[in-house]
SERO-4910 file (N, C-alpha, C, O; in steps of 0.05 Angstrom, whole numbers):
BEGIN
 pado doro    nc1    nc2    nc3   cac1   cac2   cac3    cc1    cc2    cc3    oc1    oc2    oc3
  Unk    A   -488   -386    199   -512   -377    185   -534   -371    206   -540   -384    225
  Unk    A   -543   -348    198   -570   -342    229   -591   -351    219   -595   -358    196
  Unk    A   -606   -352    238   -638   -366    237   -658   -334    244   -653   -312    254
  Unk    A   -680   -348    233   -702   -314    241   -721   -331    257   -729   -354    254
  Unk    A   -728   -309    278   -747   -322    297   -775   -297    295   -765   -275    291
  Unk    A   -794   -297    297   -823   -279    300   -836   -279    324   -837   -294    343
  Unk    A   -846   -259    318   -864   -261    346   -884   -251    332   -882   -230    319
  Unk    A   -906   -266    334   -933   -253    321   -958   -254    335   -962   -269    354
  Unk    A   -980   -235    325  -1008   -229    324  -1027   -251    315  -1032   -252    291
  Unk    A  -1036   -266    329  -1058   -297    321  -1086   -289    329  -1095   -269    340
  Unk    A  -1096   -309    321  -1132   -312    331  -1132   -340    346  -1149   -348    362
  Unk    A  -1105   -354    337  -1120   -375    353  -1090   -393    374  -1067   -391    365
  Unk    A  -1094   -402    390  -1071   -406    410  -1048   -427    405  -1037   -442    422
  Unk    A  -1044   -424    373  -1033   -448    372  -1014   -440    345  -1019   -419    333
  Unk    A   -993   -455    337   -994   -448    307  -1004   -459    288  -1015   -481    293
  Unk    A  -1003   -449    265  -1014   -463    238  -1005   -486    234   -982   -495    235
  Unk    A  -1037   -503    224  -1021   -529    220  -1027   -535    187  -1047   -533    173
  Unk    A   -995   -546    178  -1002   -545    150   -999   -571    146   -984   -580    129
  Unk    A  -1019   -589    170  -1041   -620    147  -1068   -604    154  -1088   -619    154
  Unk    A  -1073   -579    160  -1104   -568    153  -1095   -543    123  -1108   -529    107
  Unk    A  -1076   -549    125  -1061   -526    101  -1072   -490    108  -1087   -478     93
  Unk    A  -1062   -480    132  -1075   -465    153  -1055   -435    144  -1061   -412    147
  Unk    A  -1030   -446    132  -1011   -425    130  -1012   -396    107  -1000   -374    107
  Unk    A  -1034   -411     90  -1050   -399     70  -1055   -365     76  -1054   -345     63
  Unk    A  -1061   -372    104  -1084   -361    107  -1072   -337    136  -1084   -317    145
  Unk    A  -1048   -349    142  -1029   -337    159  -1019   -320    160  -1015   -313    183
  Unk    A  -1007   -299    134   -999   -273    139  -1023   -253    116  -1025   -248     92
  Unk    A  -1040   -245    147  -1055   -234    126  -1056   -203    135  -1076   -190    129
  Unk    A  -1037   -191    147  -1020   -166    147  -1032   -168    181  -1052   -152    184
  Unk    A  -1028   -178    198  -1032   -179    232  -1002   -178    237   -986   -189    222
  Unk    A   -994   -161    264   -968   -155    266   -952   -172    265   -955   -196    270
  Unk    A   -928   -160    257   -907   -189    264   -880   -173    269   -877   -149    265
  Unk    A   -860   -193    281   -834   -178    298   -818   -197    290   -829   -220    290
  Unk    A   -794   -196    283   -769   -214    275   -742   -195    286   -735   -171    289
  Unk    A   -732   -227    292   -705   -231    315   -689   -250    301   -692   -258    278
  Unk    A   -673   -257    316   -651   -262    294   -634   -287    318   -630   -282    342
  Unk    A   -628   -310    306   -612   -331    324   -631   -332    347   -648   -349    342
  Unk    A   -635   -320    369   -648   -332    396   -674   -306    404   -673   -282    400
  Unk    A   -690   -318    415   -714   -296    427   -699   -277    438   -677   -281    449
  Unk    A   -712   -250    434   -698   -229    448   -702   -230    482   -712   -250    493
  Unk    A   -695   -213    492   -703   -213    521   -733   -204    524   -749   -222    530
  Unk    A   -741   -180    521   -769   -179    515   -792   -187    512   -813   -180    524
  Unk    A   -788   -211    490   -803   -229    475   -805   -260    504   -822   -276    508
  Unk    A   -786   -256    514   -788   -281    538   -799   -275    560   -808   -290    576
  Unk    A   -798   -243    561   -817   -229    594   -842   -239    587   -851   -250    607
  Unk    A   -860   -243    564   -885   -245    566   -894   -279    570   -918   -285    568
  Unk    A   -874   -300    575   -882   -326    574   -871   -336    610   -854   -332    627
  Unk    A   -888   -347    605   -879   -384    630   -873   -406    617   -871   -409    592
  Unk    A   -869   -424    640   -862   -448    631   -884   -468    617   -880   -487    602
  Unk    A   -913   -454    629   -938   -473    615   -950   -469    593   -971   -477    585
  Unk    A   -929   -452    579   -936   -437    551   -931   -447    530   -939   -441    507
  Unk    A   -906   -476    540   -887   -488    518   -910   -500    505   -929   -507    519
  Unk    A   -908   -504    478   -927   -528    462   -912   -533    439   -900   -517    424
  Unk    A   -915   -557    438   -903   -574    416   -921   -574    394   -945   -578    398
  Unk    A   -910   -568    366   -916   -579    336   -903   -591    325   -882   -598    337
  Unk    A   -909   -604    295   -899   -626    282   -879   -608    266   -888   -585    267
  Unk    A   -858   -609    252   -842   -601    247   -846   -594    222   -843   -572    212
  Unk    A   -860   -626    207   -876   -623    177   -893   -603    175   -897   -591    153
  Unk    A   -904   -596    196   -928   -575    190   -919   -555    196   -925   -550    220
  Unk    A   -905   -540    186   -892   -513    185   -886   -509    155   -869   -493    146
  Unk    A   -905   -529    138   -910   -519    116   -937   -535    106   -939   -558    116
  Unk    A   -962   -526     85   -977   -537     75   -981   -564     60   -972   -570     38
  Unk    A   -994   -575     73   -996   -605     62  -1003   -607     24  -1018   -592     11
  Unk    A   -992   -624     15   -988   -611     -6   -973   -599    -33   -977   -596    -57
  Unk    A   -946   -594    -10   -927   -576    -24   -910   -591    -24   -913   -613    -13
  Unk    A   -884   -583    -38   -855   -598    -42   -846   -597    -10   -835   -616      2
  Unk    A   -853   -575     -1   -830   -567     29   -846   -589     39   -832   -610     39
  Unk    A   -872   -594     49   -886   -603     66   -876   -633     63   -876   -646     84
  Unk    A   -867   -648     41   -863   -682     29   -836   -678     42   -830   -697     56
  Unk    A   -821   -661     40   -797   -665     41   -789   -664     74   -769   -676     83
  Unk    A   -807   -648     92   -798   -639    117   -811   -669    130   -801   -675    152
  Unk    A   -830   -686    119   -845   -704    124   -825   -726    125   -817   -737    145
  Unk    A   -819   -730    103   -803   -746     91   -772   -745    112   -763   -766    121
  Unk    A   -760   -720    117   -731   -724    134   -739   -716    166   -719   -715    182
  Unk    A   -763   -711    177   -766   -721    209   -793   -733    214   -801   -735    237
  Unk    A   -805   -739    197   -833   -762    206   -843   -740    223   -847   -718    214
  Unk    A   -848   -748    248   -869   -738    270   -855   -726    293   -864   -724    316
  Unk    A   -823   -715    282   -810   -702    303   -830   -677    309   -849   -671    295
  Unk    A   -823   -664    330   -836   -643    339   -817   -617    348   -793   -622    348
  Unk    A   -822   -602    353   -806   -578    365   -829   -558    377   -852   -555    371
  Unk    A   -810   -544    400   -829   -522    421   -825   -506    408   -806   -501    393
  Unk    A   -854   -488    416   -856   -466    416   -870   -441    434   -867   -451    457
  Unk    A   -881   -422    437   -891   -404    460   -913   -395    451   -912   -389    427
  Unk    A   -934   -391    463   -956   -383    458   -975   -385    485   -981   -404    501
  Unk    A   -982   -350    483  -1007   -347    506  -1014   -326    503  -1002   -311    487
  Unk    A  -1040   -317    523  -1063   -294    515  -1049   -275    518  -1026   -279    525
  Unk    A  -1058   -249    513  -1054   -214    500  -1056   -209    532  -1036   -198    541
  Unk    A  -1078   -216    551  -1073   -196    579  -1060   -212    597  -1060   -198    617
  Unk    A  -1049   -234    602  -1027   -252    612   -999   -239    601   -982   -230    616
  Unk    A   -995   -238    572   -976   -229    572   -970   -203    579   -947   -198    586
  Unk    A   -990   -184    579   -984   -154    584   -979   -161    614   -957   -152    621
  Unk    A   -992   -172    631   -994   -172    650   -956   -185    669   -944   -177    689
  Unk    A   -951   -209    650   -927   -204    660   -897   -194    657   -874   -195    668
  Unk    A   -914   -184    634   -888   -154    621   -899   -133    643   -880   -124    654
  Unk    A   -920   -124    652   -920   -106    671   -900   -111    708   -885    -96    720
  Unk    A   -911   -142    713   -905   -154    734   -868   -147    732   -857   -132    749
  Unk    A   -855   -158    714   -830   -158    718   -811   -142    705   -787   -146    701
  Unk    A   -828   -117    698   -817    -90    685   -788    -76    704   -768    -66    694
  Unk    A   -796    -81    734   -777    -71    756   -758    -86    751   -737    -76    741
  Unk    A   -760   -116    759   -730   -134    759   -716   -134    732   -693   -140    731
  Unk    A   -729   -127    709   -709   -127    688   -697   -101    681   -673    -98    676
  Unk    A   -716    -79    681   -702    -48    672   -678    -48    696   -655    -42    690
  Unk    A   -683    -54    721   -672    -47    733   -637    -59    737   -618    -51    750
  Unk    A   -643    -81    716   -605    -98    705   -606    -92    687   -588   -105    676
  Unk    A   -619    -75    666   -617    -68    628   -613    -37    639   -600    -27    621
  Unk    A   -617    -24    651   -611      2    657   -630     25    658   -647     24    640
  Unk    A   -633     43    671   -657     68    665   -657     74    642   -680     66    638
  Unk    A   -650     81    623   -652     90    603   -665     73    585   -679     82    567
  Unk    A   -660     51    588   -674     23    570   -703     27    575   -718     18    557
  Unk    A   -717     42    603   -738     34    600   -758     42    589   -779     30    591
  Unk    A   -754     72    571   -783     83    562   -779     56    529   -799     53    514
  Unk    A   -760     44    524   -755     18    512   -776      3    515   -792     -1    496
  Unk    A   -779     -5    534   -789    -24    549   -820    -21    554   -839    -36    552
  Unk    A   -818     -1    559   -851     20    569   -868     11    538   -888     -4    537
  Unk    A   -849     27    510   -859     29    483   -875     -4    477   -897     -7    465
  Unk    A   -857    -26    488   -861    -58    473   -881    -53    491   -902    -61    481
  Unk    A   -882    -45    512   -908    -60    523   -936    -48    516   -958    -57    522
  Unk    A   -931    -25    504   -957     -5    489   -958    -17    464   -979    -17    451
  Unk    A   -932    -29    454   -937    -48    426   -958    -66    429   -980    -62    419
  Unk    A   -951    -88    443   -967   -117    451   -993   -109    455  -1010   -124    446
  Unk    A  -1002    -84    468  -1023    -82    478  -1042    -67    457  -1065    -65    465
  Unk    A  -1035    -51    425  -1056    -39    407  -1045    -59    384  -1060    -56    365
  Unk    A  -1021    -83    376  -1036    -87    358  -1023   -119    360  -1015   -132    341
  Unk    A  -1023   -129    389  -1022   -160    381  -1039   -167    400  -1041   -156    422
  Unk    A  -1058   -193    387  -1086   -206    406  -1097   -218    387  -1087   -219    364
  Unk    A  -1129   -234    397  -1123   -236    420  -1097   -260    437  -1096   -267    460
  Unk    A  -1077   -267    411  -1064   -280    431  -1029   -276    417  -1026   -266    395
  Unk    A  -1014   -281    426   -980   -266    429   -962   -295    426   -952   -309    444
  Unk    A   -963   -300    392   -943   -336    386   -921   -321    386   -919   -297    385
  Unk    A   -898   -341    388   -870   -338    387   -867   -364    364   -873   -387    371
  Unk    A   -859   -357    338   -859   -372    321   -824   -395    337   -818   -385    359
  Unk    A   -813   -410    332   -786   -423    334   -774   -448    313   -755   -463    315
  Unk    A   -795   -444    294   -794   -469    279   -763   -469    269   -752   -491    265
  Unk    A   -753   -448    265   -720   -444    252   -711   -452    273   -692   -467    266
  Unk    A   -712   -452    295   -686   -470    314   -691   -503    326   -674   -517    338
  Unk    A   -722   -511    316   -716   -543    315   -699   -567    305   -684   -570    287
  Unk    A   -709   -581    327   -673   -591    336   -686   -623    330   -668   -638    339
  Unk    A   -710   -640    320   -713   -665    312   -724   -678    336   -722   -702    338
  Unk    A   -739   -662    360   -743   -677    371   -735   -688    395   -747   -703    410
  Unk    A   -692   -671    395   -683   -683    415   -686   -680    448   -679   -695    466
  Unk    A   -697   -655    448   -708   -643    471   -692   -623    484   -699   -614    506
  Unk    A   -666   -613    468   -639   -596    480   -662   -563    475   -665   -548    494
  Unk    A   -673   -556    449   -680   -526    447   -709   -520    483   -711   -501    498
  Unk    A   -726   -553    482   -746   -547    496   -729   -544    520   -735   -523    531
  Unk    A   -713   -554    531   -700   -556    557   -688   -522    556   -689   -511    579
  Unk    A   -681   -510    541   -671   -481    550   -688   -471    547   -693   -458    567
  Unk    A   -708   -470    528   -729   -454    540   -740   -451    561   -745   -429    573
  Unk    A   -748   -482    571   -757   -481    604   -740   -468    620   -750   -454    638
  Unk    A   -716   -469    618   -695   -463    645   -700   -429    637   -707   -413    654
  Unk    A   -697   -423    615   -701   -393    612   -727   -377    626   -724   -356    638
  Unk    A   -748   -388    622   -778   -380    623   -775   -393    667   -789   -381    684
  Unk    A   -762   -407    673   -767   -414    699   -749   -397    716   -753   -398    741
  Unk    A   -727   -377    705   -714   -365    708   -731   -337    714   -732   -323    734
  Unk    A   -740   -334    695   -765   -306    694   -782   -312    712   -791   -292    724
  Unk    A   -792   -335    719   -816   -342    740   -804   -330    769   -818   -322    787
  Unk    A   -778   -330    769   -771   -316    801   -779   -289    808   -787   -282    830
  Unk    A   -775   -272    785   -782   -253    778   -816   -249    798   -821   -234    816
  Unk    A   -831   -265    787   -861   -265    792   -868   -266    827   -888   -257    839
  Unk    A   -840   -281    840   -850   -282    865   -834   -265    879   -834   -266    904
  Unk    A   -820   -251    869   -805   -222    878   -776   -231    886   -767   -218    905
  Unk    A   -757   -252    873   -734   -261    877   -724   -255    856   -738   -255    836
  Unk    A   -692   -245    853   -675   -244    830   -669   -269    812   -668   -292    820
  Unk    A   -666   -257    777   -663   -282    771   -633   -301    768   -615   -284    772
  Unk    A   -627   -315    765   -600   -326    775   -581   -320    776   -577   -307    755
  Unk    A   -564   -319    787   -537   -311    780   -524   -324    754   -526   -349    752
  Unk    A   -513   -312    736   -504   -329    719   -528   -350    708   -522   -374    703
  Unk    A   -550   -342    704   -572   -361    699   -580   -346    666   -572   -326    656
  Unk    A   -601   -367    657   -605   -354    631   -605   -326    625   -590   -316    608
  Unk    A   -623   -314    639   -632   -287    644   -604   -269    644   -596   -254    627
  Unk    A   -593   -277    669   -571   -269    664   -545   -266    645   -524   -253    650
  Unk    A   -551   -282    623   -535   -290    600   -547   -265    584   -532   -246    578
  Unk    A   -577   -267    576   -592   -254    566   -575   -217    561   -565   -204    542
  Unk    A   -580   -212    588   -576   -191    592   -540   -184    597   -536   -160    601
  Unk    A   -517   -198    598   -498   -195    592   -496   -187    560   -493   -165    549
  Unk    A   -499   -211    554   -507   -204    519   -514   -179    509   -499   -166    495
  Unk    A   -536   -172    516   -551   -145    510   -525   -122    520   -516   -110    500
  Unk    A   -516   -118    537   -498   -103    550   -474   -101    532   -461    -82    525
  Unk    A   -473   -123    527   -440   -128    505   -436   -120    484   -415   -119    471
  Unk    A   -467   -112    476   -474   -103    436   -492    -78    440   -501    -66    421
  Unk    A   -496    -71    465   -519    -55    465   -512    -26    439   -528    -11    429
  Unk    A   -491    -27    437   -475     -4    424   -498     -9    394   -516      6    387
  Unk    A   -492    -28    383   -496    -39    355   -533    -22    350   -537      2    345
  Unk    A   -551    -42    353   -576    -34    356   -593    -50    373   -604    -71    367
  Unk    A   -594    -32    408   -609    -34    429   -648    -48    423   -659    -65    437
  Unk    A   -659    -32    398   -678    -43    398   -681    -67    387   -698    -82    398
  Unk    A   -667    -78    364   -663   -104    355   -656   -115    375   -675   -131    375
  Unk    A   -642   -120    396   -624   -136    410   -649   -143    439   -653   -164    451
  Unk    A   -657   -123    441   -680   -127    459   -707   -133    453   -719   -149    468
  Unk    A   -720   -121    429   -745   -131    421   -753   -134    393   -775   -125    385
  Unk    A   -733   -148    374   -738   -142    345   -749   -116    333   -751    -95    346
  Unk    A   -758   -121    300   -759   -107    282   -786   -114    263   -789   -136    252
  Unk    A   -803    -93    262   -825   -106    248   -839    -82    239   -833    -60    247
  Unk    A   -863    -90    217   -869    -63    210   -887    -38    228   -906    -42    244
  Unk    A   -871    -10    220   -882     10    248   -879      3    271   -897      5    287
  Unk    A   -849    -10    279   -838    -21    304   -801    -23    301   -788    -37    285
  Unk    A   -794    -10    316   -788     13    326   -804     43    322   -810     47    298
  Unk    A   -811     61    336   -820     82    325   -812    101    319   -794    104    337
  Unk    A   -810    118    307   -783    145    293   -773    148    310   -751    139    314
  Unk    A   -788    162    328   -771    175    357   -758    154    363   -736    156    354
  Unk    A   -762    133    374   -757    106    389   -720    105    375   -699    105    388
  Unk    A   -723    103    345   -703     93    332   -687    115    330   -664    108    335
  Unk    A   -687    131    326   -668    163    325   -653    165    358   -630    169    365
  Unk    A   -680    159    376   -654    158    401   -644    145    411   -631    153    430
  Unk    A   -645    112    403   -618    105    403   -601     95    385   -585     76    387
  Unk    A   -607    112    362   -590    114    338   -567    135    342   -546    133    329
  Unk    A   -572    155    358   -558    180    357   -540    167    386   -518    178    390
  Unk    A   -549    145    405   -533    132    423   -508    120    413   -483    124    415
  Unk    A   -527    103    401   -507     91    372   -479    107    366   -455    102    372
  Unk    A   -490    125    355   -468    145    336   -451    152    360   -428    141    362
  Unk    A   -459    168    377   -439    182    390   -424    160    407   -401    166    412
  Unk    A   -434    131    420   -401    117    423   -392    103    398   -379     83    404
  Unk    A   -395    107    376   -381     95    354   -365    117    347   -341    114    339
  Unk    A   -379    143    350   -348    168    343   -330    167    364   -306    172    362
  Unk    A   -346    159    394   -319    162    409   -298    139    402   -275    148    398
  Unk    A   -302    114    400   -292     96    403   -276    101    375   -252     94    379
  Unk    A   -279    109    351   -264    120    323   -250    131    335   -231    116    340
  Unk    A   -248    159    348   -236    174    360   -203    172    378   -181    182    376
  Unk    A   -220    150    398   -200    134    414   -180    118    392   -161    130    383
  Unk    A   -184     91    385   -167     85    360   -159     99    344   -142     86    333
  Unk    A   -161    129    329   -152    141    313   -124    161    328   -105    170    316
  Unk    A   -133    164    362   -108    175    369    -83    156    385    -61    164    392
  Unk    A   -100    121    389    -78    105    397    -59    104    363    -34    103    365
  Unk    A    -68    103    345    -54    108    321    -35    119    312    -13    111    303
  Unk    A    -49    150    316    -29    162    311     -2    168    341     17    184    338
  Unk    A     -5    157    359     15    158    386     34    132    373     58    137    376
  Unk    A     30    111    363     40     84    358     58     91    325     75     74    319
  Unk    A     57    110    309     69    130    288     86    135    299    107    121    300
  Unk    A     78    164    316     96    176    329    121    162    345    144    165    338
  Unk    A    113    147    368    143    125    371    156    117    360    180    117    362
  Unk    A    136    102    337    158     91    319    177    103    308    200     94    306
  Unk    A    163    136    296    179    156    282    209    158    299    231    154    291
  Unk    A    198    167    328    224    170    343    247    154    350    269    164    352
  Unk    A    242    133    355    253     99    345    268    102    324    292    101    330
  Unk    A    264    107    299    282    105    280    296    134    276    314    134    259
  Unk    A    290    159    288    310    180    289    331    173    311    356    177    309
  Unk    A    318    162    331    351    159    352    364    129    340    383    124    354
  Unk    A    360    109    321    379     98    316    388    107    291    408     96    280
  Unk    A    376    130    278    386    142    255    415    146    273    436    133    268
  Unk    A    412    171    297    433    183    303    456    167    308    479    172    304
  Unk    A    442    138    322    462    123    329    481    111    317    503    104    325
  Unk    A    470    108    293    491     98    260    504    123    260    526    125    272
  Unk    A    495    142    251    515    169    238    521    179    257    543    188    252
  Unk    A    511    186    289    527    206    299    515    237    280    531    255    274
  Unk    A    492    238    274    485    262    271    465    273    281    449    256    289
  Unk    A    454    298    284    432    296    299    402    307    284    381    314    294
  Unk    A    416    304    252    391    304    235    363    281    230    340    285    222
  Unk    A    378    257    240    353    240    245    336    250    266    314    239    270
  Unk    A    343    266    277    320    269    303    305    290    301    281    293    305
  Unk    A    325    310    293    304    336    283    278    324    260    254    328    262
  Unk    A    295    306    234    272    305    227    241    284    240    219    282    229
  Unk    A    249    269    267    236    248    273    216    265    283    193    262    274
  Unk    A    222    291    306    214    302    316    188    322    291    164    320    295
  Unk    A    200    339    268    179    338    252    160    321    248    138    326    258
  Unk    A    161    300    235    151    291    234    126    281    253    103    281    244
  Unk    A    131    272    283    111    267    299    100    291    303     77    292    312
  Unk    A    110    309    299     96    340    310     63    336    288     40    340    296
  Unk    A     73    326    260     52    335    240     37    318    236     17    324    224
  Unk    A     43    287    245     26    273    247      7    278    278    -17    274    281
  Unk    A     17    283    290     -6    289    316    -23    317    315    -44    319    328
  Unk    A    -13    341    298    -29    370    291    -50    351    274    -74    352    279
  Unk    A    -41    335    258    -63    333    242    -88    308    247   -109    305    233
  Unk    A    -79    294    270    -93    278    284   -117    293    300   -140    286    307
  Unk    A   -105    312    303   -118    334    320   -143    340    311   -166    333    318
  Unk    A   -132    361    283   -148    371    266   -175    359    255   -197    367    251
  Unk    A   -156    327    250   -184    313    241   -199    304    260   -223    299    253
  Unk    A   -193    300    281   -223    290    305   -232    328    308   -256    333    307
  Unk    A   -223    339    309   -238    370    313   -253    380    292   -267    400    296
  Unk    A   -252    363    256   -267    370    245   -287    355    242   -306    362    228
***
């Protein structure tokens, strides 16, 4: 089952706390961006390690409510991390480490990349939360510990060193690489309203398309080649029972018309 993660537009540097019953008052149409199972890569260029801050777990809903007794009630005063810091810090180190990452996500990723950072900068401020309340873990300290190693990973970035080999970052961006086919802008910087932008989404939607026809393409003619053997397979042991050489003529039809028409249909 996946979890949704946000990245949102605040006034104040912290999240909502619901024993002030604050959440009320929380989506009052200020941008917001949703990701899916883990922060995108994107969403982690704009943080450090001194960004982590802890909330109560209960307060990720209004005091008050059924959710709020009940989240109270099954972790008391557990806590879980989350990210949060200012609008020109973060631009600032989405600018800083724009080189070391386009440059392992690929040229083409980066007018990508260019777009999020023209995002952050007209309509999130003055400060840039990373909601994570869906992946708290009670307190145990396993989600805060990858975050750090992740976010300390990006910090190399800052003093002009690559980030690990095989290190978060580097996971990050394998990942991205492995699905980039699926949808590049989800995978790199969520989905939110008037985010992706037409253009943005059409070109690499049409990326999309054309290796998903090739890759149809490819399987549709290992297909029909794996027919065809077979076909010929059972004309030469036709011949070999009877001793005639009508199994083969017809094997031979046969593969002829399944491959014309294999043809036909990737050419139409």
């Amino acid at each position: 089952m996946s979890v949704r993660l946000y990245l949102d537009s605040v006034r104040q540097p912290r999240m909502p706390d619901g024993s002030a019953g604050e959440w009320g008052d929380f989506f009052d149409g200020a941008m917001e961006l949703e990701a899916k199972n883990w922060p995108p890569l994107l969403w982690w260029a704009m943080f450090s390690r001194g960004d982590v801050v802890e909330a109560r777990i209960a307060d990720t809903e209004d005091v008050g409510t059924d959710e709020h007794a009940e989240l109270l009630s099954e972790w008391g005063e557990a806590t879980y991390p989350y990210l949060v810091v200012d609008q020109p810090t973060a631009l600032s180190r989405l600018h800083a480490r724009r080189q070391g990452l386009t440059s392992r996500l690929g040229a083409r990723f980066s007018p990508l990349y260019d777009e999020f950072v023209a995002l952050i900068d007209a309509r999130f401020g003055p400060y840039v939360l990373l909601r994570t309340e869906a992946l708290a873990d009670g307190g145990e300290g396993g989600i805060r510990l990858r975050f750090e190693d992740t976010l300390a990973d990006l910090e190399r970035l800052d003093g002009g060193h690559a980030t690990a080999a095989d290190g978060p970052v580097d996971n990050l961006i394998s990942y991205f690489h492995r699905w980039q086919h699926t949808d590049p802008v989800w995978l790199l910087s969520g989905v939110g309203d008037g985010w992706p932008s037409v253009a943005l989404r059409e070109r690499f939607a049409a990326t999309a398309v054309g290796r998903s026809s090739r890759r149809t393409a490819a399987r549709s003619t290992a297909v029909d080649w794996v027919w065809g053997v077979l076909v010929v397979v059972c004309g030469i042991g036709g011949y070999w029972l009877t001793g005639s050489a009508w199994p083969i003529v017809v094997a031979s039809g046969v593969v002829l018309t399944v491959l014309v028409a294999g043809f036909v249909r990737r050419r139409g």
